[in-house]
N, C-alpha and C positions, 0 to 999 in steps of 0.2 A: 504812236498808235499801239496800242496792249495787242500782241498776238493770241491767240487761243490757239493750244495743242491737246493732243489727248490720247488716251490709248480705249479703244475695245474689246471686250471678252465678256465672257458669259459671267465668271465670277475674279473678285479683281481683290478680296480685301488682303493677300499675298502678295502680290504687285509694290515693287521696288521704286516705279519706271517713273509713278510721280513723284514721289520722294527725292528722286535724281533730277529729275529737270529742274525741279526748286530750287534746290540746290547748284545746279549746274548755270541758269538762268540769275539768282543773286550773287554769285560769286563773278560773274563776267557782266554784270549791270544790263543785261537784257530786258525788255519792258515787254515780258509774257508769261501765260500762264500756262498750265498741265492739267490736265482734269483727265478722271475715271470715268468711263463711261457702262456701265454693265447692259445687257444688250440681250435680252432672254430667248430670243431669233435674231438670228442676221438681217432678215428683211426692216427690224427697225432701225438699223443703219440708215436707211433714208430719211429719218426726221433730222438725223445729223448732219446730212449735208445742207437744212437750210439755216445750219447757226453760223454760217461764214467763220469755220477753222480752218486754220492755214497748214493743220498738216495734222495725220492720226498714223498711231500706232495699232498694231491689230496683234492680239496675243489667242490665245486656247479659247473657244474651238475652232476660231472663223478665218484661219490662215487659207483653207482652201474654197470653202462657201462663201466667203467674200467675193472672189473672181468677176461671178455677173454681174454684182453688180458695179463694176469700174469700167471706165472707157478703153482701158488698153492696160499693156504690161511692156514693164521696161525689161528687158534679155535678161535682166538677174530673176525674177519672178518666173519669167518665160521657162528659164532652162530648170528651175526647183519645182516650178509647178504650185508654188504656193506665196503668199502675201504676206509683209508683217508691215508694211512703210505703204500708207497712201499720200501722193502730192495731187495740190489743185493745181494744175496750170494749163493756163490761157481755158481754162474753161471745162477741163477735161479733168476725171477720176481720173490717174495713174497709180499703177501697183507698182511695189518694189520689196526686194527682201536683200534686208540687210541682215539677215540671221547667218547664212553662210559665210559672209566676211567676218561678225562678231566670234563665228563659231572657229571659223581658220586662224584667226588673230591670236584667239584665248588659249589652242592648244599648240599653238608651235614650242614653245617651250619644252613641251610634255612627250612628243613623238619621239622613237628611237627607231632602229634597224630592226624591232622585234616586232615592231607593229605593223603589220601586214596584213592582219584581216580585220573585221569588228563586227560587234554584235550590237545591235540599235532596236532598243525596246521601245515599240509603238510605230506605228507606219502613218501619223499623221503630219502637219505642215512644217512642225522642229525637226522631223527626223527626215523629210523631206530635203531640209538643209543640212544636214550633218552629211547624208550619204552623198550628198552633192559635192562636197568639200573632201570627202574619202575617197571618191573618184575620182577626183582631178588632183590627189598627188599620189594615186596608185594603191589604195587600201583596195583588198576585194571587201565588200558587204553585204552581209545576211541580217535579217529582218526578225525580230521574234514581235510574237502579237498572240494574245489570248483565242484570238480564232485563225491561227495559223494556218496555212494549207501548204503542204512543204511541196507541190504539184506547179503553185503561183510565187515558189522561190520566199515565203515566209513559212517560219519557224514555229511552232508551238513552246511556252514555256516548258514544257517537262521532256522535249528535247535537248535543253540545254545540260550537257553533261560534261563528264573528265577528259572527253577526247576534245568535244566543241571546244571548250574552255583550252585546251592545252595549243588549238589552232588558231584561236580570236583570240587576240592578247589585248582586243580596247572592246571595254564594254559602258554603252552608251544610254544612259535612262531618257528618253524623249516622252515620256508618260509625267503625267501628276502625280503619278503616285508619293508618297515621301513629302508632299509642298503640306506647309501651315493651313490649319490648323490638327491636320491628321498625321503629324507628325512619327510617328511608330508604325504607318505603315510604308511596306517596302518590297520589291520585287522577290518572288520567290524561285531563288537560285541556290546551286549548291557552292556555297561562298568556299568550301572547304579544300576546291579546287583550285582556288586563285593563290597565284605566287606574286612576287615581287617585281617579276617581270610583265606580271598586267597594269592597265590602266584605266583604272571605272572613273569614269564622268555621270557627274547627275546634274539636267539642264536647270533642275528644281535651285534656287539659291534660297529661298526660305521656307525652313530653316538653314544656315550656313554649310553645317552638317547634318546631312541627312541621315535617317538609317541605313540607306544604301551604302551609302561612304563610312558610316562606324563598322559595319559588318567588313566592307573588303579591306578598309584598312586593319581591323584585326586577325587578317589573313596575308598581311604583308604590302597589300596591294599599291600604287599607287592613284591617290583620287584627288576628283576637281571639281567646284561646282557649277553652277551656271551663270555669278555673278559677273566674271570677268567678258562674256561673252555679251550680257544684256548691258556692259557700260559700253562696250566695241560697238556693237548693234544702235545703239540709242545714241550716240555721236555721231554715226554716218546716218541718220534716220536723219538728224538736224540738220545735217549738212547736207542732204537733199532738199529740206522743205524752204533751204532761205538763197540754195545757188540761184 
């Protein structure tokens, strides 16, 4: 029997995620398929529930407006607060976020003793998972967001200066900004602050390299993108929808 899987988002023609299962699914002789779903409110998520797929992905915007309408959250969704894995079983929506796992996997390699605080651009369902995974091996985290209010512990962009910078040594892009096909756009930071001792992450994977990562890497920096997290994240998304 042909499984159907899938991912949702508002726009999707940057999305890796089908691409990967195809691939992922003929290399291991699986007999299922991946499909895009674009979704231009959340509320038409419900036409989707009566095509019988056995498992969705949920990407930008609807990590956290997803919520209502699911039956319940499994403790990983619970404790981030946000959805990227729904499973049917025995009857029921179930949410799951498998972004903090893809995201603790992707960067162990990259942590040192220097990284102790971080800066996480955008406060929505990725950056949800990133600060979740900062706190639970002891990062402090600050929030920068275009309508910041430094009162509710977020940052305004033009806050971010030589002293922040010299205090936050991982800086985290959880925005769109930088993804295909707007390629040249990019966070506006004072790159000229960043040493070698930082480490900028962009969750964006396409393009490979973003403007984000050309800029701090010609400031020494070291960078990562987002790919290595969305094949962590989409492996245990699978292996939730088939245990």
């Amino acid at each position: 029997m042909l499984k159907h899987y899938g991912l949702i988002g508002k726009t999707l023609g940057h999305s890796f995620s089908e691409a990967f299962f195809k691939d992922y699914f003929e290399k291991n002789n699986i007999d299922a398929k991946y499909s895009n779903f674009e979704l231009k409110e959340i509320d038409e998520i419900q036409s989707l529930f009566d095509l019988n797929l056995f498992g969705l992905n949920v990407t930008f915007p609807y990590k956290e407006s997803v919520i209502p309408f699911l039956d319940r959250l499994d403790e990983s969704a619970a404790q981030v607060g946000a959805v990227n894995v729904i499973a049917f079983e025995e009857g029921q929506r179930v949410g799951y976020n498998t972004d903090a796992y893809g995201f603790a996997q992707s960067i162990k390699p990259f942590l040192t003793f220097e990284h102790e605080r971080a800066l996480i651009f955008g406060t929505g369902g990725a950056s949800k998972a990133v600060a979740h995974v900062f706190k639970q091996i002891g990062l402090d985290v600050f929030y920068i967001s275009r309508n910041g209010k430094e009162a509710n512990g977020v940052f305004r962009y033009e806050d971010v200066n030589n002293h922040m910078l010299r205090s936050c040594r991982v800086l985290v892009n959880c925005t769109p900004v930088g993804t295909f096909p707007d390629v040249n756009a990019c966070l506006e930071l004072p790159f000229e602050h960043l040493t070698p001792a930082h480490l900028v992450i962009d969750l964006v994977y396409n393009p490979a390299e973003t403007e984000l990562m050309k800029r701090a890497k010609k400031n020494g920096a070291a960078v990562m993108n987002g790919l290595s997290m969305l094949q962590h994240q989409a492996l245990k998304s699978y292996e939730i929808w088939t245990r």
